[in-house]
Every structure is written in structure tokens, then in C-alpha cells.
N, C-alpha and C positions, 0 to 999 in steps of 0.2 A: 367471176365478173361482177361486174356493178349495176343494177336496171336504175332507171333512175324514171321517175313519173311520164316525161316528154316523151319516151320511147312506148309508150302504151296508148297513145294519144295523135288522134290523127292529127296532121298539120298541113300547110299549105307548103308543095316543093319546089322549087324551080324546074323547068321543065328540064334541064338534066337530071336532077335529082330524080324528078318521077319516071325518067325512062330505066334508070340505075333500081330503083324499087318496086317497081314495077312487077317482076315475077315475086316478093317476097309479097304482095299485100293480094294477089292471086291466089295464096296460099295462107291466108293470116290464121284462117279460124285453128290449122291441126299445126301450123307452126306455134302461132303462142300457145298454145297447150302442152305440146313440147315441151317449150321454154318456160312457160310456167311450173311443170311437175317437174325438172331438171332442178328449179328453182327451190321448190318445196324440199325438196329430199336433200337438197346440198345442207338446207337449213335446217333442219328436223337432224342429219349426222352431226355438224357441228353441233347443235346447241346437247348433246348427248355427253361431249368431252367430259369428262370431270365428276359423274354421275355414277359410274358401272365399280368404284373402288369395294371390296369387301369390307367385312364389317368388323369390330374388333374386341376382342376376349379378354374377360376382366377376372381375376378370383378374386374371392372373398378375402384371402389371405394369402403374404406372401410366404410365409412359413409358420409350419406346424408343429410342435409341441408334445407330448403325451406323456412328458414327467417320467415319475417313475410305475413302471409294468411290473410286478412279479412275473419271474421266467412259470413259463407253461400257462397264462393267461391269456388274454386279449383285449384290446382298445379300440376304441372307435371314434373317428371325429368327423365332421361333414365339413366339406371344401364345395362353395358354390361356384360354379361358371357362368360368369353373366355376359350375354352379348349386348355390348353396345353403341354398335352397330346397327345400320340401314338394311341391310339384307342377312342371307340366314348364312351361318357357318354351318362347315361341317366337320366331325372333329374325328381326324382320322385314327388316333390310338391314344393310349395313356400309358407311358412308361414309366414303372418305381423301381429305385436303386435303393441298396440297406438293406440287410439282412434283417428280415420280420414285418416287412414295410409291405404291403399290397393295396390295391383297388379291388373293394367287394364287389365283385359279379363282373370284374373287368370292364372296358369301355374300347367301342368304337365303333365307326359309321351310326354318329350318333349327331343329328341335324340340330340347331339353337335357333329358333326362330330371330328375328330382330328384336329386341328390346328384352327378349325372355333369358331364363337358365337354364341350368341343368344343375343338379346334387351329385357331388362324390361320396360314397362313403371311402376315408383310409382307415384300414388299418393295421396296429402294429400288436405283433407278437413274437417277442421276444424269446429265444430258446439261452439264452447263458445272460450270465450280470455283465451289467456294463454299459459304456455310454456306444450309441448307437445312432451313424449320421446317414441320411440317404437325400433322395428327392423323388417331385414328380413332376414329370416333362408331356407337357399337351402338346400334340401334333394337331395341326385343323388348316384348313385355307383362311383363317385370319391373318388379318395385316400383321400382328405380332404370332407368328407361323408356329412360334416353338412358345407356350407358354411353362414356366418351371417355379416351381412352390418346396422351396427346403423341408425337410423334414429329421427330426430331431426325435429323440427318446432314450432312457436310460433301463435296460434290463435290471431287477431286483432281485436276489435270490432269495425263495420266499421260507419261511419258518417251519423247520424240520424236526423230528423228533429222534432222537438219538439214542436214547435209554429212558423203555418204557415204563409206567408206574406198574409195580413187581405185586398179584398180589397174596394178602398178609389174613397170618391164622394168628388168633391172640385168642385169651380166654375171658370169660367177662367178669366186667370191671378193669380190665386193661385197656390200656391206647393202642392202637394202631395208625401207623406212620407212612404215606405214599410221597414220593418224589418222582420226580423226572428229570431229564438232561435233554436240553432241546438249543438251535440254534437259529440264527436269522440275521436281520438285517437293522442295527441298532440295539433298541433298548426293548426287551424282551417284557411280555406282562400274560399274567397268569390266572383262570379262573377255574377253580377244581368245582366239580358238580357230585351230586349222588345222587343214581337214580335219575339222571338229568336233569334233576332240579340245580340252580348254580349253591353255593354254601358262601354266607355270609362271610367277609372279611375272609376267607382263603384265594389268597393271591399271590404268592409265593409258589417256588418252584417243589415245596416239602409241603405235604400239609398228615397234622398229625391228630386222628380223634378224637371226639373226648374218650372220657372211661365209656365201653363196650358194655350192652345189654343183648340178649337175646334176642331183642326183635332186631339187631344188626346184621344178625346172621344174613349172608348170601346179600349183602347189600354191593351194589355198583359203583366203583370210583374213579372218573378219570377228569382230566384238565385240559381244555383249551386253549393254548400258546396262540398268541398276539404280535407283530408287529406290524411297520410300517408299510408292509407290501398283502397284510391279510392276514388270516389265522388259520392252525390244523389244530384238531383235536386227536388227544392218543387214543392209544387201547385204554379197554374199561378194565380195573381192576378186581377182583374178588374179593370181599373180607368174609372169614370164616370166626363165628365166634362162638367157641367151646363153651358147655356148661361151667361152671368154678366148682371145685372140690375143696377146701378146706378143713385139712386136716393135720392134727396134732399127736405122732406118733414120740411115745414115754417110755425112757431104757428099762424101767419098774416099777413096780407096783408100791414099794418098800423100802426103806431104808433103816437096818439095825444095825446099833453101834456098841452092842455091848459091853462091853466093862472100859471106859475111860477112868484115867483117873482125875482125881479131885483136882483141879487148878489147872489143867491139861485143858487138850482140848482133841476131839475126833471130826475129821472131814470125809464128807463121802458125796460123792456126786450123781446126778440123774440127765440123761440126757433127752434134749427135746428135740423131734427132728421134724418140720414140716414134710408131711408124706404128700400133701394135695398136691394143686396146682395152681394154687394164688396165693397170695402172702398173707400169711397170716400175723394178725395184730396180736402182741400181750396188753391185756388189760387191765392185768392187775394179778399181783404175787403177794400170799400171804401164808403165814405161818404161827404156827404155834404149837406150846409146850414150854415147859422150863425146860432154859437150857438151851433150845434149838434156836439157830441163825440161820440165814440162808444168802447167797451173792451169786451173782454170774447171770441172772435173769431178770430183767427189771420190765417194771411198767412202760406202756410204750414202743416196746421193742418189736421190730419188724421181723419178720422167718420168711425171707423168698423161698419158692419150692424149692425143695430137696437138701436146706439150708439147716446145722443143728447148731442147739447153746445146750451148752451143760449150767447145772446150775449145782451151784456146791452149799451142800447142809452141812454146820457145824454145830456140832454137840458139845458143851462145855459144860459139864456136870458142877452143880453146886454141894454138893454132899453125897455121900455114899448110898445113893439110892437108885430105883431104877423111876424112867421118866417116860412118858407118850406123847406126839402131836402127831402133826401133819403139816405138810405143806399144800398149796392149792393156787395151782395155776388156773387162770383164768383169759380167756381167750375169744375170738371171733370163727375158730374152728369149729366143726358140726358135732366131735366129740366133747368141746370145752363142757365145766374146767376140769383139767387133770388132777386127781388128788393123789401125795404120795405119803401114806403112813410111816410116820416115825417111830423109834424105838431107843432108848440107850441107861445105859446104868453108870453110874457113878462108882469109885472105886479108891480106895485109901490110895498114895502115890504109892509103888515099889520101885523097886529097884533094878526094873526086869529090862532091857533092852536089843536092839536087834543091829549087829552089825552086818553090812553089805558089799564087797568089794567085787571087782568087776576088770575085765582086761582093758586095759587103752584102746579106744578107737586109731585107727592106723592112719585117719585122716586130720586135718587140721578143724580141730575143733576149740570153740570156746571152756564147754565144760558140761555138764550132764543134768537131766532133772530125774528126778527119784520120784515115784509113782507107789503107791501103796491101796491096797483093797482087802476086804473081808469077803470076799467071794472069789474065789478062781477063775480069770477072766474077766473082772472088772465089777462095777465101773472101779475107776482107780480114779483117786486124787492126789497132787502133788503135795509132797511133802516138804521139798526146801523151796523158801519163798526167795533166795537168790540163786545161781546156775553154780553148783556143785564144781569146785575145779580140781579136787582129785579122783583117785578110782575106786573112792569109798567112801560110806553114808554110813551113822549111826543115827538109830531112830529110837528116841528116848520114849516114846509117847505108848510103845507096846504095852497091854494088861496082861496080867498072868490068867491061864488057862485059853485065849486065845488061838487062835492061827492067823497069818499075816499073810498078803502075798504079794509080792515083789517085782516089779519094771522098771530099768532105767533105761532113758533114751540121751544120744547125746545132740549137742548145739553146735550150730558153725553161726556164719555170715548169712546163710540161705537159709536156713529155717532147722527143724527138727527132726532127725533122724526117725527110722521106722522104729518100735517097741521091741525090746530085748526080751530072749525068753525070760516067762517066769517061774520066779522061785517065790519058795514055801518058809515060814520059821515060827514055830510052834512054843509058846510063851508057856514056861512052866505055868503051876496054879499057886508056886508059892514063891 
């Protein structure tokens, strides 16, 4: 209804009027009070209308991001909820979809006052590579009922080791060489350490020492593999490093070449064999005597262990006489230098020679090299300086009163046959 001022206000009525009003102004004071608190409360509901709405929930973001994760890790990002909103929300659950996507310490029956927030942490962990879509859906009695924030991320499969660094026994003054085989995700990078110290410029997947000392021994080697999603380091490696032995073992002490003759010439050879266990250097080769030559062993020349050079001494007598020197290797081994005494005589030419004949090899050969020695069982030097292609050798260079002794081996495409028994041929003395 309507009051309007006149009704609150006494007035003058006609006297119908006052008999018609009459019991209502008998009763004025608890009637308009009534009417008045009738009044109050109709107005005090209305003017309420439009006032009792909830309040309404904002994120920070409509969707989230986390790039790339290496699988078996984890990520984390904070998503705020802001009310704003007049009155408080309440927010009844937080639901995430996506495999590796969660809410840290989950959420619900959780109150936002008016104007305030609240902190999510998400986050995402990822178990396989690969791109990876989910979301997260706020339930609350805000106006927007259902709030949902996408969520996004790409699983990385992180840097693995595959074949470990192996390790390595070398002797000193050798290198030693570690590698590994590792895989990942892009462009792979490498830091080998010793000892846990990092090593300058070794960043590569090989890395190779320098030359090896003693104090190496028992040293630690391994590598750190790098990429885009993190890094692993491998097993540590061992290096073991052996004392060096250098050593220079000599087929003899001596070489005699007894009766050559004049304008002839005798060969006889000395074998060198590194016995150690590191390489041994020649330093230098020298010789002397009238008459003596030497070849097959030069300055310079390398002997890896267990490695042999013969070196051949030629006697070329100038006159009918007898002659002495020596020969004298010289070296970096712990025996160095090898000295080997010479011997040889000179002799008028005769006439005396040695023929050789022998069965055909039954395989396909080129042809044969003929071997000759003053001692039975060697050393023997070769005597034709092209490959022999019948089954028989004459050896002009025999002296009278001698003994000679005798191997031939034969040649193919693959190399040289094993040494033929030998034989003897005894040089008259005239």
C-alpha cells in the first residue's frame, strides 16, 4: 500500500465520517504501530533485492605452460584465485585432468574472503616424452560456478648413458683413451673431469691423455653428458699406469766373416728385438773397420714392444787380409748402446762355389729366396736380391776351407713361406 502524510495527521471529519472512524482513532496508538512496523519491514525486504548475489572468482591465468620437463622430474607454477567479489566464496574442490598434472596438497572447503585470494601450487611430472594436455576446474559457489585454467606441457626424455667410459692400463709415457655412448634429447655436450676436477677443452665424447707418468697411476676419469632437459654423469673410470721397461734384446754378441773374397762381398745379419714394454728409439748407428757396411737399421727408427729389425753387416774386403770393427747401436733402452764386434779376412777370388737345388713348392708360388749363414741356425742373410724362380741357386761368393749353411723359403701373393730344413756345404781350402 501507499501511506501518504494526511493519513498520519489528524483532520477535521464530517460527522459521518467521525462515526465511521471512530473505533479506529479508539485504538490509534497500538494500531499505528502496527502499521508502522508492517511498514518498516516491507521496506527494509525490498530495499535488500539485488544485494545477497555471490561473489566472483578470477585466476591469475587462463592457462598454464611448463615447457619442456625431463621425464622422472618435476615442475611447479603458482595459479592465484582472486575473489572479486562482495561476499566470501567457498571453493568446493579442484579437479586436474593429464597425465602428471596435479594440485600440491590438493584443495577444498577452502573460504576466499571478499577482495582476497588464495595460491595454487600445480604441478606437473611427467613419466614418458611427449606433448601432454590437461586442465584445472574450480568448483565453488561463485557466480562463475565452474572456474577451468588449461594446462599444457611437453615430457623430455632426459640424457642417458649407454656405454660406459671402459677403464684403461697403459705404461708410462703412453696415452690413454676414455669414450662413452650416451643419448638424449637434441644436441648432446660433454665435460670429462679427473679426480672431479673438470679438464680443460675435453668436450667431446672420446677424450685421450696426454703421455702417462706415475703420478697417473690410480687416477679417476669420467664425463658429464648435457642436454636440453639436464645432465647425468657416468661411472668413473680407472687408469692404471705401469712402470716402462726399455729394453734392447741382440741375436749376438759378434759377427765373423772369415775368408771373403777380394771384390766379393759377405752379409751377415744381427737381430734387434725390443724385449720391454715401450718403444724404444734408435739414436743412432755407427760402424767401423775397413771394409764393414751396415743397412736395415737406421737412426730414428721406432721398436714398439716385442717388435724386431735385423740389421745386415757387409764385409767387402779390399785385399787379402784380415780386418776388425764393430758396429754400435745406440738407443733410449736401459741396456743401450748394443755393441757388436766384427771380424772378416779377405781372400784371393777362387773358383770354389756352392750349388743348391730343392723340390718345387706344390703351391702357387712366385719363386724362392735363398738364405745363407756361417753358423747353424742362423742368423742367415739373403742372398738373391731378386725372388729366385727356379729350384736352384749357385752361390758364387763361397771361400775355400769354409762351411756354409743353407735355407730357402718360398713367395706367393701373401707373403713368405716358413724356412726350409737346412743344409751344410763345406768349401774345400784349395
Amino acid at each position: 500500500m501507499e501511506l501518504r502524510p494526511d493519513d498520519l495527521n489528524p483532520r477535521e471529519d464530517t460527522p459521518n465520517q467521525r462515526v465511521a472512524t471512530e473505533p479506529l482513532r479508539q485504538h490509534s496508538p497500538l494500531a499505528l504501530f502496527a502499521v508502522l512496523a508492517t511498514l518498516l519491514l516491507n521496506l527494509t525486504l525490498s530495499g535488500c533485492v539485488g544485494l545477497t548475489s555471490a561473489g566472483t572468482l578470477v585466476a591469475s591465468a587462463t592457462s598454464v605452460s611448463f615447457g619442456n620437463i625431463a621425464t622422472g622430474s618435476k615442475s611447479s607454477q603458482t595459479l592465484t584465485l582472486t575473489n572479486t567479489g562482495t561476499v566470501s566464496i567457498m571453493i568446493s574442490n579442484a579437479a586436474v585432468s593429464g597425465a602428471g598434472f596435479n594440485v600440491v596438497g590438493g584443495i577444498s572447503s577452502v573460504s576466499i574472503a571478499a577482495g582476497k585470494n588464495h595460491a595454487l601450487q600445480i604441478q606437473f611430472a611427467p613419466q614418458a616424452a611427449g606433448n601432454v594436455g590437461g586442465s584445472l576446474v574450480v568448483a565453488s559457489d561463485a557466480t562463475d560456478s565452474t572456474l577451468t585454467v588449461s594446462l599444457s606441457g611437453t615430457g623430455m626424455a632426459a640424457p642417458s648413458i649407454t656405454t660406459q667410459p671402459a677403464s684403461q692400463t697403459v705404461t708410462a709415457g703412453q696415452s690413454a683413451m676414455f669414450d662413452v655412448v650416451a643419448r638424449g634429447s637434441g644436441t648432446l655436450t660433454y665435460q670429462w673431469k679427473k679426480n672431479g676436477t673438470p679438464i680443460s677443452g675435453a668436450t667431446s665424447s672420446t677424450y685421450t691423455t696426454p703421455a702417462t707418468t706415475a703420478s697417473d697411476n690410480g687416477a679417476q676419469f669420467n664425463v658429464l653428458v648435457s642436454d636440453s632437459t639436464g645432465n647425468v654423469a657416468s661411472n668413473a673410470a680407472a687408469l692404471t699406469v705401469s712402470a716402462a721397461t726399455l729394453l734392447l734384446k741382440v741375436s749376438t754378441a759378434s759377427l765373423s766373416f772369415a775368408r771373403v773374397n777380394i771384390g766379393s762381398n759377405g752379409v751377415l745379419g744381427v737381430s734387434f728385438t725390443n724385449a720391454g714394454n715401450s718403444n724404444v728409439t734408435v739414436s743412432n748407428v755407427s760402424i767401423s773397420g775397413a771394409g764393414f757396411t751396415a743397412s736395415g737399421v737406421s737412426t730414428g727408427q721406432i721398436l714398439t714392444p716385442g717388435q724386431t729389425a735385423t740389421l745386415n753387416v757387409i764385409f767387402t774386403p779390399a785385399a787379402a787380409v784380415g780386418a776388425t770393427g764393430s758396429v754400435t747401436v745406440a738407443s733410449n733402452a736401459t741396456n743401450s748402446p748394443a755393441i757388436i764386434s766384427l771380424s772378416g779376412s779377405g781372400v784371393q777370388t777362387s773358383s770354389h762355389s756352392a750349388t743348391l737345388s730343392w723340390t718345387a713348392s706344390t703351391s702357387a708360388v712366385e719363386g724362392y729366396n735363398v738364405y745363407r749363414s756361417t753358423v747353424s741356425g742362423g742368423a742367415y742373410a739373403r742372398l738373391n736380391s731378386s725372388t729366385v724362380a727356379a729350384n736352384s741357386y749357385t752361390d758364387p761368393t763361397v771361400q775355400p776351407g769354409l762351411v756354409y749353411y743353407y735355407m730357402v723359403t718360398s713367395v706367393s701373393f701373401t707373403g713368405e713361406s716358413f724356412d726350409s730344413n737346412e743344409v751344410s756345404a763345406a768349401i774345400p781350402d784349395s
